[in-house]
N, C-alpha and C positions, 0 to 999 in steps of 0.2 A: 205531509206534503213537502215540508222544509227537507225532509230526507229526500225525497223522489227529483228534487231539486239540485241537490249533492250529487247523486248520484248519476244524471241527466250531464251535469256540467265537466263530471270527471270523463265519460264517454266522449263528450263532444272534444275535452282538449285530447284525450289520444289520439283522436280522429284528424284533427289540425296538426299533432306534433307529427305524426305518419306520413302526412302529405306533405307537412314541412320536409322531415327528413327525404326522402322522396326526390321532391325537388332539386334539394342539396346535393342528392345522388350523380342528378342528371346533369347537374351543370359543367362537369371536370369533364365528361363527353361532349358538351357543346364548344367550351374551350379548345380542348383538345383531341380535337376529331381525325388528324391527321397520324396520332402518335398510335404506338402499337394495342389495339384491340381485338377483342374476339367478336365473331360476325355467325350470324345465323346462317347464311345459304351464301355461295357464291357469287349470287345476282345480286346480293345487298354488298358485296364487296366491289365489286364491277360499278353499281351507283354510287357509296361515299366517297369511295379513291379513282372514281373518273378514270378507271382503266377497261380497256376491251379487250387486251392480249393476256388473257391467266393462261397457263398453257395444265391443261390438263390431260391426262391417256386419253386414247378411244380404248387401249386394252388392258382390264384386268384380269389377275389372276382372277379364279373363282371365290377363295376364301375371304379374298376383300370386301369389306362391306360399303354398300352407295347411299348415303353422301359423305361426304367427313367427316368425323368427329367431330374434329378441331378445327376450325378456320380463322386466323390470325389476319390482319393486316394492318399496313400503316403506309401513311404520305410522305409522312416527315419523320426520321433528315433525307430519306427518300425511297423511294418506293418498296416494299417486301409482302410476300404474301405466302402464310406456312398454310399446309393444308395436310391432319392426320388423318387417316386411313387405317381403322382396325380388322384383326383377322376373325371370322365369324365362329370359331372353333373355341379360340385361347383370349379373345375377350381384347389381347395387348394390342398394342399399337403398331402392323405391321408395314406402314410404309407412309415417308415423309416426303413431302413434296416441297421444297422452297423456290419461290422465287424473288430475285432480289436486284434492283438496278446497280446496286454496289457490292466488289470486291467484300470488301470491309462486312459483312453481315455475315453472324453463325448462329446456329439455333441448334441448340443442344438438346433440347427436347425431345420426346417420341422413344425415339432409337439411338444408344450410345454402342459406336464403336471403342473398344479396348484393346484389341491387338491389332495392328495390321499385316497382313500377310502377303498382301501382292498388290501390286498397282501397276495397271497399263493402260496406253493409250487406244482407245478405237475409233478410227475414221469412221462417220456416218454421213453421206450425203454433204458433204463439204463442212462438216465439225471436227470434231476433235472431241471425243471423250474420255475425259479420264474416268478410270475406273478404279475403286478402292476395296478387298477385300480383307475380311476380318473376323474376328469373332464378337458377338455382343458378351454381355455379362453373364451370360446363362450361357457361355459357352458355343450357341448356335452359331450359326456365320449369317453374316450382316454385307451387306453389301452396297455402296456408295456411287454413283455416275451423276459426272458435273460437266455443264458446257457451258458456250456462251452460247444466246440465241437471241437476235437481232440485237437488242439494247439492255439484257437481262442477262445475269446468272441462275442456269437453273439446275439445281443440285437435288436428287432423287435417292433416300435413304430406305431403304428395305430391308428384312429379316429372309431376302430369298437369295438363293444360288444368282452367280453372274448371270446364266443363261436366260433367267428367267426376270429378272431388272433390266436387261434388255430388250425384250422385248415391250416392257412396259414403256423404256424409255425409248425407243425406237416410232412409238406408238404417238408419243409425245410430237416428233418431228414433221413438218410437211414437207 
């Protein structure tokens, strides 16, 4: 009995220190709810960061997969919100989406360009986009389009040809 008692008591404090730790988890989140995290759905990004403008495509390639991988945001020091997008084929990460109310914000993740090879400007609908071509690490070519849109930087990093980042980004625009 005295054993079944031991035994009983050691369950019950793993049971406490779980929910203790647990706890412990959840407070750095409550604290600081504002600073960069990762978010299940884009609707749960929309309700914590009180934003209604995420600009996302109406068009994807086909091999992109829906929803994101990845969904990043934060309030503070102010607003940014990354959204990855993998290719249904190669598994990788083939197109990054940022948005961000400050200059000041890069996000190197996803898709690293390594060489650049061309950059030009292209009017769309009264923007300006610059355009960045390159090679990623592997060689392939990577391609970069950044604009401003209303009160936002929005920078759109992919593993595809200009022609067809265009169109993604063009999709983005109203």
């Amino acid at each position: 009995m005295k054993r079944l008692k031991i035994i009983f008591s050691f369950f019950v404090s793993i049971i406490a220190i779980i929910f203790i730790v647990k706890i412990l988890n959840y407070i750095p989140l409550l604290i600081q709810k504002d600073f960069m995290r990762r978010y299940n759905s884009i609707e749960e990004v929309k309700k914590r960061l009180d934003i209604r403008d995420i600009y996302i495509p109406s068009f994807f390639p086909e091999e992109i997969l829906w929803p994101p991988s990845v969904i990043l945001g934060q309030g503070k020091p102010y607003l940014a919100i990354i959204m990855e997008f993998k290719n249904s084929k190669s598994g990788e990460t083939a197109l990054v989406i940022c948005q961000s109310a400050s200059k000041k914000f890069k996000y190197d993740g996803g898709i690293r360009i390594n060489n650049i090879m061309d950059r030009i400007n292209y009017p769309f609908k009264g923007r300006n986009i610059s355009i960045l071509t390159g090679s990623c690490k592997n060689g392939n070519v990577c391609t970069i389009a950044s604009w401003k849109e209303e009160k936002y930087i929005i920078t759109v990093t992919s593993r595809f040809e200009p022609p067809q980042l265009l169109k993604i980004v063009e999709s983005m625009i109203h």
